[in-house]
N, C-alpha and C positions, 0 to 999 in steps of 0.2 A: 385452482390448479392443484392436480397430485401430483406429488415427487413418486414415481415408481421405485422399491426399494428390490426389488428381487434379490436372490441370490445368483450368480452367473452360476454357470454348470462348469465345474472345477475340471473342463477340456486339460489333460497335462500336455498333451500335443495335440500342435497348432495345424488345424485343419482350414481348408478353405473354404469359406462360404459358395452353393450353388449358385447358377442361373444368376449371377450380380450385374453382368453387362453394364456394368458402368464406365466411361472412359470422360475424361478432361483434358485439357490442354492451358496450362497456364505457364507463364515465365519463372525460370528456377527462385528468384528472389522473393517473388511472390508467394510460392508454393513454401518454400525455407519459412519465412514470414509466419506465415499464419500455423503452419506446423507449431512456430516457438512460440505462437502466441499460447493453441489449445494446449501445449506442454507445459502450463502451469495448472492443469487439473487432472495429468496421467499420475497415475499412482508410481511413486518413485520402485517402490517394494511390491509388484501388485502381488496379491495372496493368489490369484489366478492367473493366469496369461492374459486371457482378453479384457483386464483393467490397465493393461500396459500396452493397450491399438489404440487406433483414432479413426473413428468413423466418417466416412467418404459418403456423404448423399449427395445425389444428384437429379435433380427434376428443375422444369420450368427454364431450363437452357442454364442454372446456376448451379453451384456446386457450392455445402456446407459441410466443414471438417467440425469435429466437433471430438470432445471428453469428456470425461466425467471419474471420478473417483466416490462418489453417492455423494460426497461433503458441497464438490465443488463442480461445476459444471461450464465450459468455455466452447462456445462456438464462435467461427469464423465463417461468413457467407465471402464467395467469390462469384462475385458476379458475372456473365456472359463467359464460360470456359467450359461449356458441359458439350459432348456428341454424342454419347449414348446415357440415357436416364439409369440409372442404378441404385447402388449401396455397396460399398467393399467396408472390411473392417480388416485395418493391415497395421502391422506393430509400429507403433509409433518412433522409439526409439532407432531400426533398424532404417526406417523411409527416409527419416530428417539426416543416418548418418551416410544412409547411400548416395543421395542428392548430394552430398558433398566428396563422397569419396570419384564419381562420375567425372568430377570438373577439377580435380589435386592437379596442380601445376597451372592451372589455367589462370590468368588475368581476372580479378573479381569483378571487373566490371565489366570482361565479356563471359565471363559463366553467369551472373545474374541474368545477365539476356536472353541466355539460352532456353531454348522452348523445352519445357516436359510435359511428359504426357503419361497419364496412370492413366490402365484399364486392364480387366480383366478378358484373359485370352475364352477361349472356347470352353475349354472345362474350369473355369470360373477363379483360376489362378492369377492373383495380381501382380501386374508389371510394370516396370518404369521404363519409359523410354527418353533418353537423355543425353545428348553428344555423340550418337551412332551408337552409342549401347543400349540395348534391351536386357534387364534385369528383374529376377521372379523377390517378391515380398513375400514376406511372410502373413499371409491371412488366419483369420480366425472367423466362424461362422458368426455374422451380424448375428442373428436371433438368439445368441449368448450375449451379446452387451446389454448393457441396464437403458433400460429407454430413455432418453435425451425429454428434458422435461423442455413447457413451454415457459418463456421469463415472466417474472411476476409484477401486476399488474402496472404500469407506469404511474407514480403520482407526482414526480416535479423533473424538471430539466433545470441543468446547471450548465455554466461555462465550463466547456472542458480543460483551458489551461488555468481557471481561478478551480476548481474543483483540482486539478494534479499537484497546483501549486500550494493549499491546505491541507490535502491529505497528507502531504509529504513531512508539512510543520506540525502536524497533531502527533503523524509516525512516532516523530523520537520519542515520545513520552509513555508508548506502549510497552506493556511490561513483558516479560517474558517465564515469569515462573509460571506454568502449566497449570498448578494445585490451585490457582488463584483463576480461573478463567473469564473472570471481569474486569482484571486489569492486561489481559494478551488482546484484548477486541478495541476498538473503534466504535463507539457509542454512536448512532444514526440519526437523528430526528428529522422527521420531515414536518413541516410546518406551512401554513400558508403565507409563500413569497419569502422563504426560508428555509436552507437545508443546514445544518448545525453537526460538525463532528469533535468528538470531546473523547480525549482518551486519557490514562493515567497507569502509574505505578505504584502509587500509595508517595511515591516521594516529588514527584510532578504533577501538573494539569494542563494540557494545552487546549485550547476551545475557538475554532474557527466557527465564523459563521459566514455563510454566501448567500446573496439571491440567488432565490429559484423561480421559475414559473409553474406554479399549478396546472395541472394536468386532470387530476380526477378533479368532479367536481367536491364542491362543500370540503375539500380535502382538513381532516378534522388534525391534532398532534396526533405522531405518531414514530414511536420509535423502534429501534433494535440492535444488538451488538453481534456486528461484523467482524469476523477473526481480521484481525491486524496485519500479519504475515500474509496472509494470503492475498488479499485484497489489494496493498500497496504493490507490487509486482506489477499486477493484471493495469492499473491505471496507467502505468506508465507506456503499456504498447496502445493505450486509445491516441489516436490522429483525429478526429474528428472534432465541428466547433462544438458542439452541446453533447452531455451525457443523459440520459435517459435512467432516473432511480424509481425502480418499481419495490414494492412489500407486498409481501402475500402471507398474511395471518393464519390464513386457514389451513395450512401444516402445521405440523407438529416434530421437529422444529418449521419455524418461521424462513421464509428464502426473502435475500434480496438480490434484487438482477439489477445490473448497470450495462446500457446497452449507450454506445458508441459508435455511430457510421454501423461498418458490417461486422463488429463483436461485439456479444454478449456474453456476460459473466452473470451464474447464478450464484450463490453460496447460503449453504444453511449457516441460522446464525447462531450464536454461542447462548447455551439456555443457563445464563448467569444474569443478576440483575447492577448494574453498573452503577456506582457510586451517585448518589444527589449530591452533584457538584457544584451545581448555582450558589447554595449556603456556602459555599469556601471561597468563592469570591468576594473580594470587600468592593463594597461600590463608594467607600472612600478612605483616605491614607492619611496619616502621621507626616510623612515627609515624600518629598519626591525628588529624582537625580535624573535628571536629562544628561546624557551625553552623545559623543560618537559612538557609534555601536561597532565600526571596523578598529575602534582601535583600542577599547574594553575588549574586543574579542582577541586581539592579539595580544595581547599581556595577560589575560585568563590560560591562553594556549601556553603561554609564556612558562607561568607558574606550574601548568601541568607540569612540562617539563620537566622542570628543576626538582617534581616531585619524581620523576618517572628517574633522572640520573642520580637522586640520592635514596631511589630504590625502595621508596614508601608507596608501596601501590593502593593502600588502603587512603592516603593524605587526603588532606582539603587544602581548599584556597580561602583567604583572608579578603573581604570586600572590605575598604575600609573608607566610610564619607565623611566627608568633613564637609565646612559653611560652603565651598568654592570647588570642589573637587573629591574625585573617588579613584581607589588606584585600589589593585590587588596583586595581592604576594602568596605565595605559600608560608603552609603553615610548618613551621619544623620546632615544635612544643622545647625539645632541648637546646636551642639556640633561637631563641624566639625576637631576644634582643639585638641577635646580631644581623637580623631580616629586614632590609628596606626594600621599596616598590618605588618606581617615578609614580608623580601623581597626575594624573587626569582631567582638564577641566572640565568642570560641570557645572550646568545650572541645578543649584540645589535650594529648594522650600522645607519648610519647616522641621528641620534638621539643624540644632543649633549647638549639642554636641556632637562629638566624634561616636562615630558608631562604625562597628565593626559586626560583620557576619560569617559566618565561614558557609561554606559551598561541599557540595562533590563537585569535582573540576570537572567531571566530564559532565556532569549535569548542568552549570553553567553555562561549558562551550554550546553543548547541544541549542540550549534556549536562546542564547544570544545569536547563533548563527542561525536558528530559526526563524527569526526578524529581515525583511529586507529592504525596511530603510536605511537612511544617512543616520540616523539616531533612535537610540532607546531609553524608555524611561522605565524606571525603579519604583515602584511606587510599596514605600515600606509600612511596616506598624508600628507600635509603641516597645515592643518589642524588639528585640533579636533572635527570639528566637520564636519569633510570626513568621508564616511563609511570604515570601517576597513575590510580586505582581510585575510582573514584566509586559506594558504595552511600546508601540510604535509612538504615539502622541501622548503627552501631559495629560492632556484631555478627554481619553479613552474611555478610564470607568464609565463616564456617563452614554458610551457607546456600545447600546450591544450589538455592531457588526462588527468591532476590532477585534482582531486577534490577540490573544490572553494566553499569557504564557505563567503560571505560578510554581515557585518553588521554592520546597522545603528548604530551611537554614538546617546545618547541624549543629546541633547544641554544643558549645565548649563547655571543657570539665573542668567541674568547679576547682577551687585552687582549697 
């Protein structure tokens, strides 16, 4: 597959595409819908006008809206709503905000219902027709958009709500400094009867794993790093049961497509090489702390707090286990004596003194609400200041489909 890279023709006014003949007919909700879907790859700022349309094909009685920004590419197929075969390409922003300005006052659940219908009139101007109004879009000539690429080749199928519900737990650990661009991606692997996402900051690690079904054959390992931001967004508009993860090597950069029911998302991926993070997992512990996890997580929220009203926004939280239980406090270094925490029951192994760790609290909440069972375990090192391992089961390390949450301690200063 080639990405077509063109440059568009820097059009500063928006002219209409000839001879488009295209018309459709779908339900306003449906048409809003898949508009907000491709609206995650219109260029917010486009440097041209027609990086800021959404292109309307229509053949075979279906209609596909579709974007693209070069980086990222989102189409939506709408099945049986075509009556004349076409192509328009109309400003995206101006389409999604007239469909809404058409129905202002109306009950939302009967302007969803309401029928629209785009097509272009006689001399090739696009129009909306919607609650007794006919309204002209602003077009721009298709043969100035960048050509809509095909997705890349399929090699596994995942569950789509265990695929929305890992990517969402890997998310928080994604970084966000730019300079660094192998901690802002989503690490990918495809694997035979395994798809694995693993993301980090230098100060976290979280590592899902899900079955997959093989798709290509002899399907060998193979990976790539998927920008983070972008990608989390687009998963959460798939409805469909299975996702569809294609890779396509042979660009330069690398594309992955995740296709969904009627959307596919392409996106080149990030030409950074992503941490060898398997060596930073221990595949066994010093000690281990089973607890509740909703009620560690309420008392870490807790300590947030108390640091956010005594206006330490830089603070950490104090983990602190003992033989039978773990409870955390903030940490306030000038009055350190005067800080107690209720403590927590826990089942605690090989932990026979007191150990204390400190946290970023928001790093904490994050990983501990990323878990969603009744309980989570701690699994620590000799150390305190080892990164600490966060599974669902006692029993975890020996499982590589658990979910693996590790995070760095902060070093206390010496006295």
């Amino acid at each position: 597959m080639t990405i077509t890279a063109d440059t568009p023709t820097a059009a500063g006014t928006p002219r209409t595409a000839p001879a488009a003949e295209l018309g459709f007919t779908t339900d306003r909700a449906t048409l809003a819908d898949a508009l907000t879907t491709v609206g995650l790859a219109v260029s917010k700022h486009p440097v041209v006008p027609v990086l800021g349309g959404a292109l309307l094909q229509a053949r075979d009685g279906h209609l596909t809206i579709s974007a693209t920004d070069y980086e990222t590419t989102v189409t939506v197929r709408l099945p049986g709503t075509v009556q004349t075969a076409g192509a328009l390409l109309v400003d995206h922003g101006e389409i999604t905000k007239l469909i809404g300005a058409l129905v202002k006052g109306t009950r939302k659940r009967d302007a969803d219902a309401l029928p629209v219908t785009v097509r272009a009139t006689d001399d090739g101007t696009p129009v909306v027709d919607l609650g007794g109004y006919t309204m002209p879009v602003t077009g721009y000539p298709t043969e100035d958009y960048p050509a809509i690429p095909d997705a890349a080749p399929t090699l596994a199928q995942v569950d789509r709500e265990t695929f929305t519900r890992d990517m969402a737990r890997v998310m928080v650990a994604v970084g966000k400094d730019d300079t660094l661009p192998m901690v802002t991606g989503v690490n990918l692997e495809i694997a035979p009867s395994t798809v694995t996402l693993a993301a980090t900051d230098r100060y976290r690690l979280a590592v899902a794993s899900l079955p997959a079904v093989s798709v290509a054959r002899a399907v060998r390992t193979t990976s790539a790093l998927v920008p983070g931001q972008l990608v989390a967004p687009m998963v959460k508009r798939f409805t469909d049961d299975r996702v569809r993860v294609g890779l396509d090597h042979v660009t330069s950069p690398s594309v992955v497509s995740f296709t969904c029911g009627d959307v596919t998302m392409s996106v080149r991926t990030l030409c950074a090489e992503f941490p060898r993070y398997r060596q930073l997992i221990p595949d066994a512990a010093a000690g281990t702390v089973q607890t509740d996890r909703a009620a560690l997580l309420a008392t870490a929220r807790r300590a947030a707090a108390v640091l956010d009203a005594k206006r330490q926004a830089s603070g950490q939280v104090a983990v602190t286990i003992t033989g039978e239980s773990v409870s955390v406090a903030p940490v306030l270094d000038d009055h350190a004596d005067a800080v107690t925490a209720p403590e927590q029951p826990a089942l605690v192994d090989g932990v026979t003194d007191t150990e204390t760790f400190r946290f970023n609290p928001a790093h904490l909440a994050d990983a501990l609400n990323s878990f969603t069972g009744d309980t989570v375990t701690l699994h620590t090192q000799a150390s305190v200041n080892r990164p600490v391992l966060l599974t669902d089961a006692a029993d975890a390390l020996t499982d590589g489909g658990a979910f693996r949450h590790l995070i760095m301690p902060v070093r206390a200063p010496q006295n």
